[in-house]
Structure formats: structure tokens, C-alpha cells
N, C-alpha and C positions, 0 to 999 in steps of 0.2 A: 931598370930602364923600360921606358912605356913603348911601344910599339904603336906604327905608326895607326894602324884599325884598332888599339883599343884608345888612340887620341880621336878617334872619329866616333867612338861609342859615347863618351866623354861628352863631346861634342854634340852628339844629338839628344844624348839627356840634357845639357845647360839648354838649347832651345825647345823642350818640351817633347821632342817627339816620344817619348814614351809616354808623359803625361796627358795628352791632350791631342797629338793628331790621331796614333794609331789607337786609341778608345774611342774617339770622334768616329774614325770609319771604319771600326768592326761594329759601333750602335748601328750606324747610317746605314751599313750594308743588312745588319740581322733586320732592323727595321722595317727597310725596302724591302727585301725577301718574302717577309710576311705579308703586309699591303698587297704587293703582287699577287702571291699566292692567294691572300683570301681573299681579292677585290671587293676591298669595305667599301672604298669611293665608288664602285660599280665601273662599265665599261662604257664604252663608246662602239658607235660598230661605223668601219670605214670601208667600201667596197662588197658588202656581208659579213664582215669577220671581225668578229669581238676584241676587242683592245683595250687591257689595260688603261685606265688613268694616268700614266707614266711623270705627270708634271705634276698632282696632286699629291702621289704616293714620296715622290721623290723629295717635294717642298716638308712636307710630312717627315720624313724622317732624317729630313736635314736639320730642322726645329728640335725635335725628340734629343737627335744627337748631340747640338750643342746644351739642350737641357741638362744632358748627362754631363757634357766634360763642365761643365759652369759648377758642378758639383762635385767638390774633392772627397768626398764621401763615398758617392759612388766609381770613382774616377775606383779608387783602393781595392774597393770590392772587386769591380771589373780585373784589376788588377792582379789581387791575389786567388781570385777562384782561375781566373786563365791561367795561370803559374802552374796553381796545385793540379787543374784537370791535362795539363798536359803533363806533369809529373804521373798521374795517376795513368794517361793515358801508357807513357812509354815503361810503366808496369807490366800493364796487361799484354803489349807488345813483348816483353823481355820474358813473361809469364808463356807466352802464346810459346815465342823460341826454346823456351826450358821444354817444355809440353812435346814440342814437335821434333825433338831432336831425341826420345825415345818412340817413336811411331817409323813403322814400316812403311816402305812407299807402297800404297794402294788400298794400306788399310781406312777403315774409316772415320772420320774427321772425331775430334778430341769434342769439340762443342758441338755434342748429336743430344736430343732429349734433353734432360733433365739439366744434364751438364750444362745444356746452354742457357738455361732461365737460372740455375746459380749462379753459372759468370753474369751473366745480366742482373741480378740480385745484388753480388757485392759491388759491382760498379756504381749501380743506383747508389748505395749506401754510402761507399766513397767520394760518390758526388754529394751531397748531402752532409756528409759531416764535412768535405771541405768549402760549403755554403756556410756552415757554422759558423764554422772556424771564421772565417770570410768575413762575419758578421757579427764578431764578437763576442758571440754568445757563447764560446765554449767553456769558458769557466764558470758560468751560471748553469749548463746545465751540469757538466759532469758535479758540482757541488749538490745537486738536488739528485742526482743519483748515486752519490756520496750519504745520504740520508745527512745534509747540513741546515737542510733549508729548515726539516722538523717533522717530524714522525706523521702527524696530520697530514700534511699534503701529501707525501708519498704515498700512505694508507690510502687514502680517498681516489689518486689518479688509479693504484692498483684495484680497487674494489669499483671506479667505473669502467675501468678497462675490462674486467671480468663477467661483469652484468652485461656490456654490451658483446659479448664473445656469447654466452650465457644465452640472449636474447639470437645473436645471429645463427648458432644451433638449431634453435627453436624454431626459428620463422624459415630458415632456409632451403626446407621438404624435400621432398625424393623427385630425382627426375620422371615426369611422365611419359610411357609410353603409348604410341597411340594405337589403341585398338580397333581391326575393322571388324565390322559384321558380316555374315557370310550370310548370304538371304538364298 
């Protein structure tokens, strides 16, 4: 027997709202945010005080956004990287609580140094392969990391990968310090 909010879930997927409004206004609003923040359009100054374009920026990323939902393509991707990074998100939350429930109260914090650009590390990572994923590409690559694709290609991306590691060695020199003179 369906209950009566998942007959209303039901119901906002047959009218699109997954499809097409709430990807419409997380485009609109990431778009706005930027515009703002970067003022491409430039400002306006009313009284002395600089102002945002606010009807430029806004016309702007109400165009961009229906760009997006007009395309099922991207509608998906939007779709499934929002999924997976909030899956990954309430990881690193469930990770954080694993972490904090052997820690003393006063001691200090689990993400200090090092620790914290790893956890920053594999998060990148897991964003990043679930862009992949996102994009289809995951079976093309894990196949060429399979050595399917053919022994050629892998050899060559490994042997430029190598030269340019090779080369950044090389060119990357010692820090300078600077020396005064004593007169």
C-alpha cells in the first residue's frame, strides 16, 4: 500500500519537478552566484556605492539555465554527480563520526596537517571519478587501464608521464634564500 507522500513523490516526478525545475534553479542560482561574485557585466554606482548588474546577471543565468534543462544530457549528469556527491558527502560525515567517537574531548582536531590535505585528496578523487562515472566514460577508461586499449598507448602515456615528472625535477631548483650584506 503507497502512502499518502510517496503518492506526492510520484506526483512530482509525472510533472518534472525533478527533471527540469530543481536543475533549472540549482543552474540559475550557481550561475547567479558567479556573475555576482565576479561582476563580468561590471557595476553601476547609485549614491557612491557600487552595485552589482543584478538584471543583467540575473537575465544571464536564467538563459544558461533553461540552456541546461532543454538538454537531457545534461539534465543526467547534473543528476547523477548531485546523487553520488551527496552520497560521498554523507561518507565523509559518517567517516568524520567513526573518527570522533575514539577522540578525547580537548584533544586536538583529527583533520590537523597532513591529515587534512589527505582527506582533501581523496575527496577530490571521489569527485572526479564520480564526474566520470557521470559521463560515461568509465568503462573506456578502466579498459585502458586494464591494458585493452593496447600495449602502445599505455607505454607512451607512461613514458610522457615520466619525462614530464623527469623534466619537473630538473627545472624545479632549490629554494632561495636571501642573503644580506653586512657593510
Amino acid at each position: 500500500m503507497a502512502s499518502a507522500f510517496r503518492n506526492v513523490i510520484e506526483f512530482f516526478a509525472e510533472i518534472g519537478l525533478y527533471d527540469v525545475v530543481l536543475p533549472f534553479l540549482l543552474v540559475f542560482t550557481i550561475v547567479f552566484a558567479i556573475l555576482e561574485k565576479t561582476r563580468v557585466f561590471g557595476t553601476e554606482t547609485i549614491d557612491s556605492k557600487q552595485y552589482t548588474k543584478k538584471n543583467l546577471n540575473a537575465i544571464t543565468a536564467f538563459v544558461i539555465a533553461f540552456f541546461v534543462v532543454a538538454s537531457s544530457k545534461l539534465v543526467e549528469i547534473i543528476t547523477t554527480v548531485s546523487s553520488y556527491t551527496v552520497i560521498l558527502l554523507m561518507l565523509s560525515v559518517l567517516f568524520l563520526l567513526l573518527v570522533g567517537s575514539f577522540m578525547k574531548e580537548g584533544e586536538g582536531g583529527f583533520l590537523t596537517g597532513n591529515w587534512n590535505y589527505f582527506f582533501m585528496l581523496m575527496m577530490f578523487v571521489g569527485i572526479v571519478l564520480i564526474f566520470i562515472y557521470a559521463l560515461g566514460w568509465w568503462d573506456a577508461i578502466w579498459d585502458f587501464f586494464r591494458f585493452e586499449t593496447g600495449g602502445e598507448v599505455v607505454g607512451s602515456v607512461i613514458l610522457i608521464a615520466i619525462i614530464v615528472l623527469f623534466i619537473w625535477y630538473i627545472v624545479k631548483g632549490e629554494s632561495h634564500t636571501t642573503i644580506t650584506k653586512k657593510e
